[in-house]
C-alpha positions as CSV (number, residue, x, y, z in Angstrom):
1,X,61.8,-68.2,43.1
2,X,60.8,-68.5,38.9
3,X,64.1,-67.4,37.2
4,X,63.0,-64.4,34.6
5,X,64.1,-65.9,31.2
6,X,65.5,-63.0,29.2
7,X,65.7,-62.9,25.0
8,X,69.5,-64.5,23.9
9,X,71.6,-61.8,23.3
10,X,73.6,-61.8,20.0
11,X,76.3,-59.7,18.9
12,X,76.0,-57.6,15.9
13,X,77.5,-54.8,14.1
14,X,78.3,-51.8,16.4
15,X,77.5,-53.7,19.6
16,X,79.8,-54.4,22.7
17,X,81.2,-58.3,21.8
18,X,80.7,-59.2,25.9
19,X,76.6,-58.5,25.1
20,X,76.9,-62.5,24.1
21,X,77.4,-63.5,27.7
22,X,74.3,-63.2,30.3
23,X,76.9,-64.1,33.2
24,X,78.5,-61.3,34.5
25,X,82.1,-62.9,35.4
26,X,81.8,-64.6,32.0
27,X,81.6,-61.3,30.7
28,X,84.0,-59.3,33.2
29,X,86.5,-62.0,32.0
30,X,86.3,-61.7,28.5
31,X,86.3,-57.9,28.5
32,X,89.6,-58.0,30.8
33,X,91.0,-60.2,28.1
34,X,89.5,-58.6,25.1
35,X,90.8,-55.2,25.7
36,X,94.2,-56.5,26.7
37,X,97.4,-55.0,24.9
38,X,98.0,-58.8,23.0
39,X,94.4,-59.1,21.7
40,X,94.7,-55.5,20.3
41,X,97.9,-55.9,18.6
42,X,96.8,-59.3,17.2
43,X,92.9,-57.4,16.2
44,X,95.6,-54.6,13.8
45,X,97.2,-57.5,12.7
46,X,94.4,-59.2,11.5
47,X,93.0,-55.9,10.1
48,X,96.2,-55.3,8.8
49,X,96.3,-58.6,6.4
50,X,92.3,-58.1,5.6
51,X,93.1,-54.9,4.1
52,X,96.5,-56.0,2.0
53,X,94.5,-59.0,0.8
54,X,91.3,-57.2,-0.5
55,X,93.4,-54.0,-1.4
56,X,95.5,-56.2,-4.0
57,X,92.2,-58.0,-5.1
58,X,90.5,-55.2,-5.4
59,X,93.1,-53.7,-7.7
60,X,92.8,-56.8,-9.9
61,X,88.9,-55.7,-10.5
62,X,90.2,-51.7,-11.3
63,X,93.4,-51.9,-13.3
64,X,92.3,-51.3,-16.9
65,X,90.9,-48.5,-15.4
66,X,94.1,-47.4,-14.2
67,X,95.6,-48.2,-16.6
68,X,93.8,-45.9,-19.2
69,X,95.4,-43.1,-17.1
70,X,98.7,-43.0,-18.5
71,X,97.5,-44.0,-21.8
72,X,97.9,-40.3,-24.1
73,X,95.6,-39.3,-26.4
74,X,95.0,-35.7,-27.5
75,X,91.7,-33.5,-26.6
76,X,89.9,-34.1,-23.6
77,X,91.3,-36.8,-22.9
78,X,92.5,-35.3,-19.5
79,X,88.9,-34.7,-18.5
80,X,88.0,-38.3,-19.5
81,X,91.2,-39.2,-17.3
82,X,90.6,-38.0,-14.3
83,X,86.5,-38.8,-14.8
84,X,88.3,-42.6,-15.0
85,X,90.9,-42.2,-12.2
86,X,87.9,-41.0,-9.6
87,X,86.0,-44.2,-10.7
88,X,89.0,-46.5,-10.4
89,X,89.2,-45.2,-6.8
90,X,85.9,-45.2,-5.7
91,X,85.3,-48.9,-6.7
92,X,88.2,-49.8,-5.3
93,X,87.7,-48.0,-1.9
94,X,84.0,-49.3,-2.2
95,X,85.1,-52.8,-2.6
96,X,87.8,-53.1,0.0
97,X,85.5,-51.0,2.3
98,X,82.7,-53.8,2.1
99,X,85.2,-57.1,2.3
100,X,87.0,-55.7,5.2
101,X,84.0,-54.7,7.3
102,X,82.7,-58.3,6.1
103,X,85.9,-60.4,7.0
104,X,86.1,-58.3,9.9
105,X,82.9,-59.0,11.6
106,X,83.6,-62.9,10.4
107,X,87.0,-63.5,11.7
108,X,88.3,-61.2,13.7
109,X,85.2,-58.6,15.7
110,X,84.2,-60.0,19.2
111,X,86.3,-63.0,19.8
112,X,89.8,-64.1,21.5
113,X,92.9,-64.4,19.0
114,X,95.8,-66.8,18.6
115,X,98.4,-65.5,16.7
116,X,98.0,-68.7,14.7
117,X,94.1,-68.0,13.9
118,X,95.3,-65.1,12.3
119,X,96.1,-67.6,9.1
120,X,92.0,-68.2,8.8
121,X,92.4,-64.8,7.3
122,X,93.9,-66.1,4.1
């Protein structure tokens, strides 16, 4: 009997992280773990510490943005402020969006967690 060789499977974006195995008990195994209660506490964890880490860098790129909000000047100024505070808060959500998808899918999406691999975050 000629074995069929099938294309490697690779995991991307939106895909099932057990696609990466062609064994079946490799993959039973790693779903039974995957989905456990531990490996889902530690996967918020770890999205937990993405999202404080880019949040406060992403504030660092929109504060003098912010910061223009409270400053007072007479006219339509309030116009121009809330023009800059919808700005402020679409770059930032737009930044932090894009790093935590990012460092998600490098550190955290489709593999087994220690609690002390959590760090590599950082």
């Amino acid at each position: 009997m000629i074995p069929c060789k099938t294309p490697p499977r690779h995991s991307g974006a939106g895909r099932n992280p057990a696609d990466k195995f062609d064994n079946d008990l490799e993959r039973a195994v790693f779903m039974v773990q995957y989905q456990s209660l531990r490996q889902r506490v530690l996967r918020l964890a770890g999205v937990l510490l993405i999202v404080g880490k880019h949040g406060l860098r992403g504030l660092l790129y929109v504060w003098p943005l912010t910061l223009l909000v409270f400053v007072d000047f007479p006219g339509l100024w309030d116009v121009i402020r809330l023009t800059l505070l919808v700005l402020a808060t679409a770059g930032w959500s737009r930044f932090v969006y894009g790093s935590v998808r990012d460092d998600y899918r490098r550190f955290i999406g489709g593999r087994l967690l220690e609690p002390r691999s959590l760090r590599t975050v950082f």
